[in-house]
BALOZA-100431 format. One line per 4 residues: number of its first residue (from 1); their letters; for each residue x, y, z of N, C-alpha, C, O. Coordinates in Angstrom, 1 decimal, decimal comma. Example, Ala and Ser with C-alpha at 12.3 -4.5 7.8 and 13.67 -1.06 7.14 Angstrom:
<atoms>
1 = as = 13,2:-5,7:7,8:12,3:-4,5:7,8:13,2:-3,3:7,8:14,2:-3,3:8,5  12,8:-2,2:7,1:13,7:-1,1:7,1:12,9:0,0:7,9:13,4:1,1:8,0
</atoms>
This chain:
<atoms>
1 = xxxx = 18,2:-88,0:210,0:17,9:-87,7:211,3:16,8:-88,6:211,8:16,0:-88,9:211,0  16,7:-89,0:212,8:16,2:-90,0:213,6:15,4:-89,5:214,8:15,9:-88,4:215,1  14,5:-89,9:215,5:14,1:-89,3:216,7:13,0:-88,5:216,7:12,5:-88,1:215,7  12,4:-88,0:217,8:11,4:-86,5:218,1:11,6:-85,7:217,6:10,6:-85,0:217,4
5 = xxxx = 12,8:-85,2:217,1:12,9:-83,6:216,8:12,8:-83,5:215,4:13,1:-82,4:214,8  12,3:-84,6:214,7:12,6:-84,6:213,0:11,4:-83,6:212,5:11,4:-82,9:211,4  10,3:-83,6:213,4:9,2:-82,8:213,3:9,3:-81,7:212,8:8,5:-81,4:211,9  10,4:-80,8:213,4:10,8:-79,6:213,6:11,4:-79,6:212,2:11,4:-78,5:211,8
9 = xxxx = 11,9:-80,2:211,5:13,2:-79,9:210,6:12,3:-79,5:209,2:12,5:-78,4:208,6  11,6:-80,3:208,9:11,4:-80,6:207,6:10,2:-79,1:207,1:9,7:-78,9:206,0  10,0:-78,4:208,1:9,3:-76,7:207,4:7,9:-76,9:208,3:7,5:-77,6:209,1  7,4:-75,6:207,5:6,0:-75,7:208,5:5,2:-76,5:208,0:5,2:-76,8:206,8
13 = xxxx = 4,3:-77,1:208,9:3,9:-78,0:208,8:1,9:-77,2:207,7:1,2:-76,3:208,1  1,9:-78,2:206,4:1,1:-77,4:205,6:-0,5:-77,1:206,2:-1,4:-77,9:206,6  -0,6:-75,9:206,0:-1,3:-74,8:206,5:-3,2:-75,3:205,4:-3,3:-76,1:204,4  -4,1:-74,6:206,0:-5,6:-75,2:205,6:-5,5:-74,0:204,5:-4,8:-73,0:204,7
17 = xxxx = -6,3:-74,4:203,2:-6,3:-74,0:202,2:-7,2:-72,3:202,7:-8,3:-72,2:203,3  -6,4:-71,5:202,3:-7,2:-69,7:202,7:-8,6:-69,6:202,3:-9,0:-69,7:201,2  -9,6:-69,4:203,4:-10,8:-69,2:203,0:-11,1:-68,1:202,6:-10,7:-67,0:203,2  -11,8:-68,1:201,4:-12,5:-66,9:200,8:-13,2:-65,7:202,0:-13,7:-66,0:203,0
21 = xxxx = -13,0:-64,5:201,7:-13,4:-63,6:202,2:-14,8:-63,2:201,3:-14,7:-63,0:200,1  -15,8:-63,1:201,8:-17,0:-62,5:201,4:-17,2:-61,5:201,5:-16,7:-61,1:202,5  -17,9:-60,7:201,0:-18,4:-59,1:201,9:-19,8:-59,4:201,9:-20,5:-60,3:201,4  -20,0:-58,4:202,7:-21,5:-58,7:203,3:-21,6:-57,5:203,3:-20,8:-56,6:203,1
25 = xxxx = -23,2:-57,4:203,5:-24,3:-56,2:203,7:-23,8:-55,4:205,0:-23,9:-55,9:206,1  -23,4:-54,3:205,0:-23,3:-53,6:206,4:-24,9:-53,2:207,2:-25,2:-52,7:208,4  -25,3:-53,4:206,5:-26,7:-53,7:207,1:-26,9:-54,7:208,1:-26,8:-54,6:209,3  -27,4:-55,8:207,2:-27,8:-57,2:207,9:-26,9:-58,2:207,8:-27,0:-59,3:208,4
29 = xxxx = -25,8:-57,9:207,0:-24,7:-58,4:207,2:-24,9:-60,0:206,3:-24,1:-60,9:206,2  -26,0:-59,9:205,9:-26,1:-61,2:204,5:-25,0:-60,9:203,5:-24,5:-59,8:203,3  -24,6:-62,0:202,8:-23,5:-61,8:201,8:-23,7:-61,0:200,6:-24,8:-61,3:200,2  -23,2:-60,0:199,8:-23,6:-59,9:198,7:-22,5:-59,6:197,3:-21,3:-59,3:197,5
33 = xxxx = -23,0:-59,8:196,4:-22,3:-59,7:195,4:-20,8:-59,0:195,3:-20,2:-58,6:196,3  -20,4:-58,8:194,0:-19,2:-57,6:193,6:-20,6:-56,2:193,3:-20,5:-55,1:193,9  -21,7:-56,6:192,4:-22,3:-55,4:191,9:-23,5:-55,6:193,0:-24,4:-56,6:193,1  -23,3:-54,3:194,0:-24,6:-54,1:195,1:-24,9:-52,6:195,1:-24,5:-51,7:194,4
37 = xxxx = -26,0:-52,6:196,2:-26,3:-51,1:196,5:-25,5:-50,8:197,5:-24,8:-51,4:198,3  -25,7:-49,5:197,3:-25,1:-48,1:198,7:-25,5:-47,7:199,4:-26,5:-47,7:198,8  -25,6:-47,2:200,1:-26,1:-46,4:201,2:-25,5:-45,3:202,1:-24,4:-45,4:202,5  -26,5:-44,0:202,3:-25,1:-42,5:202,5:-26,0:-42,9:203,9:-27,2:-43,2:204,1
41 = xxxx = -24,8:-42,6:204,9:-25,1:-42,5:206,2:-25,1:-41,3:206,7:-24,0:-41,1:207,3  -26,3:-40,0:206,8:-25,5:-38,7:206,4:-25,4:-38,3:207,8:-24,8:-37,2:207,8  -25,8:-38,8:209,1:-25,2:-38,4:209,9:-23,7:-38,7:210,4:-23,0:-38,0:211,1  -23,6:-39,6:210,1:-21,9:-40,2:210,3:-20,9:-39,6:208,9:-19,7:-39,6:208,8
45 = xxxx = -21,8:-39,2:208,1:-21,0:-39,2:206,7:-20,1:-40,5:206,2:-18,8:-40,5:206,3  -20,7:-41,5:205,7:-20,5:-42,4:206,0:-21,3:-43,0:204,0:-22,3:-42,7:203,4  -20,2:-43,9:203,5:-20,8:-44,7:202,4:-20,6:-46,5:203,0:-19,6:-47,0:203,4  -21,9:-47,1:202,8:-21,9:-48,8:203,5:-22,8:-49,5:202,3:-24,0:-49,2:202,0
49 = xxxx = -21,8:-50,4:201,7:-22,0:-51,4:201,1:-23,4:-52,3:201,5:-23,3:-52,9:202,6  -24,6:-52,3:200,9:-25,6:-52,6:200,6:-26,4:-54,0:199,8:-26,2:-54,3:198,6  -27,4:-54,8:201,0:-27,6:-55,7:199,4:-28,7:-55,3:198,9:-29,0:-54,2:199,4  -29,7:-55,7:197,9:-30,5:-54,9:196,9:-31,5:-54,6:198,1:-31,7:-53,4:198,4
53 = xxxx = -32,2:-55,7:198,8:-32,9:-55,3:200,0:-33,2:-53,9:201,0:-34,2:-53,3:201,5  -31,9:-54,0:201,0:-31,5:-53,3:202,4:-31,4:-51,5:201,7:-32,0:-50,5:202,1  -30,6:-51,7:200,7:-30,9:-50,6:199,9:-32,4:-49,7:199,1:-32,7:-48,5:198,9  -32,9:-51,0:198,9:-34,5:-50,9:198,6:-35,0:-49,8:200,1:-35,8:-48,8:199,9
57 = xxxx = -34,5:-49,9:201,3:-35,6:-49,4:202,1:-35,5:-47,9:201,9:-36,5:-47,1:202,1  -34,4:-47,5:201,6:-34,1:-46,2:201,9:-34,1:-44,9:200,5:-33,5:-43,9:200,4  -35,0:-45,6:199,8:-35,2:-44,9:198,4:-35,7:-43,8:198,7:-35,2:-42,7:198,6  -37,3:-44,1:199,2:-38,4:-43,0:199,3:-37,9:-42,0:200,0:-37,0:-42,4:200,7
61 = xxxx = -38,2:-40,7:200,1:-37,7:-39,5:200,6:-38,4:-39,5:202,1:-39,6:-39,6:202,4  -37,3:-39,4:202,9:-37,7:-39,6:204,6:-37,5:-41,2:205,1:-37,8:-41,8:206,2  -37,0:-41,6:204,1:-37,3:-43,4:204,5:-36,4:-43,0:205,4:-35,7:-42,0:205,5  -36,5:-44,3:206,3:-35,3:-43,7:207,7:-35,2:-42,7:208,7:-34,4:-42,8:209,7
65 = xxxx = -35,9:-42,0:208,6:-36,0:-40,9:209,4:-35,0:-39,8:208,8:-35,0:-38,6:209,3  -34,3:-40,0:207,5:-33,7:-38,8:206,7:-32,3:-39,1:207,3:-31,4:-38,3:207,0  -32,0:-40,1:208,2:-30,3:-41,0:208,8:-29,5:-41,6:207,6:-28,3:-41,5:207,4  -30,8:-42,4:206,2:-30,0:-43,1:205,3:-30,6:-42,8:204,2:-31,8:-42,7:204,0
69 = xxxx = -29,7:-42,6:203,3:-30,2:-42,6:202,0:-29,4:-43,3:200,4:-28,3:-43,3:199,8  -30,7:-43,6:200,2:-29,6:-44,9:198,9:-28,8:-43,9:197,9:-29,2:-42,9:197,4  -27,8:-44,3:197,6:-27,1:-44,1:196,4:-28,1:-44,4:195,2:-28,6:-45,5:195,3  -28,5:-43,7:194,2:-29,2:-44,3:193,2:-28,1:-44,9:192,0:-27,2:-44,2:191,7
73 = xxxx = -28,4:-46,3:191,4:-27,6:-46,6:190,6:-27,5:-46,3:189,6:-26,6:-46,8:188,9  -28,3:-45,5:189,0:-28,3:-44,8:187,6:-27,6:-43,3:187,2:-28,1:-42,4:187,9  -27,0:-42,9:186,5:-26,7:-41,2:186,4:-26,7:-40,6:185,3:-26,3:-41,2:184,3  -27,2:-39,5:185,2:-27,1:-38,7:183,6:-26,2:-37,8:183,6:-25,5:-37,7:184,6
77 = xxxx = -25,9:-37,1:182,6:-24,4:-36,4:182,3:-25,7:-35,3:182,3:-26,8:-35,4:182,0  -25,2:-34,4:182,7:-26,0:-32,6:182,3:-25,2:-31,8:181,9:-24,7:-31,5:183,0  -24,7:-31,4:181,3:-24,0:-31,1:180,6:-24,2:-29,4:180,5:-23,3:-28,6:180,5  -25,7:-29,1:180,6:-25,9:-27,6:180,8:-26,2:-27,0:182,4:-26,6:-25,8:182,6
81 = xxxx = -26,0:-27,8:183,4:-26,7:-27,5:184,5:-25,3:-27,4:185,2:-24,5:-28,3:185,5  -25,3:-25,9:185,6:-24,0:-25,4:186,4:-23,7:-25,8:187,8:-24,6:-25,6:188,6  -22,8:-26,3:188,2:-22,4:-26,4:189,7:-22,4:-25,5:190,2:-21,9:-24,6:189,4  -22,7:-24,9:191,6:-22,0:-23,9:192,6:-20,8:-24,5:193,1:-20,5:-25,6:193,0
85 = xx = -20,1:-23,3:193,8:-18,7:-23,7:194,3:-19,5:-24,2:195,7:-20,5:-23,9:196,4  -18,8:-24,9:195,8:-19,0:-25,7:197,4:-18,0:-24,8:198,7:-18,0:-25,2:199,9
</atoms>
């Protein structure tokens, strides 16, 4: 085939290599890791991906105005300490 239209024939024409997706802080929106912090949004009811920072603010009791509060990353098993029914 000869001519203008050969453009068309031979497939799509190759595409830019896929850029990586990042996740970022729903906070400040800096990048962060696979292993980050959390944060409960308890007026929205809401869990947002956290970087150590941003998560840092919201430890202390009332940090926030009582809107956010960090996930702590640590947990113990209790094994004698009964749940109520919800």
């Amino acid at each position: 085939m000869k001519g203008g239209l050969r453009r068309f024939v031979g497939g799509a024409a190759p595409s830019s290599p896929p850029t990586e997706q990042v996740e970022r802080c729903e906070m400040c929106a800096e990048p962060i890791s696979e292993w980050h912090g959390h944060v409960v949004d308890v007026e929205n009811r809401g869990l947002m991906c956290t970087c150590r920072p941003c998560a840092l603010l919201f430890t202390a009791e009332g940090a926030g105005g009582g809107r956010y509060k960090a996930v702590p990353e640590r947990y113990r098993y209790a094994a004698d300490v009964p749940l109520a029914e919800a």
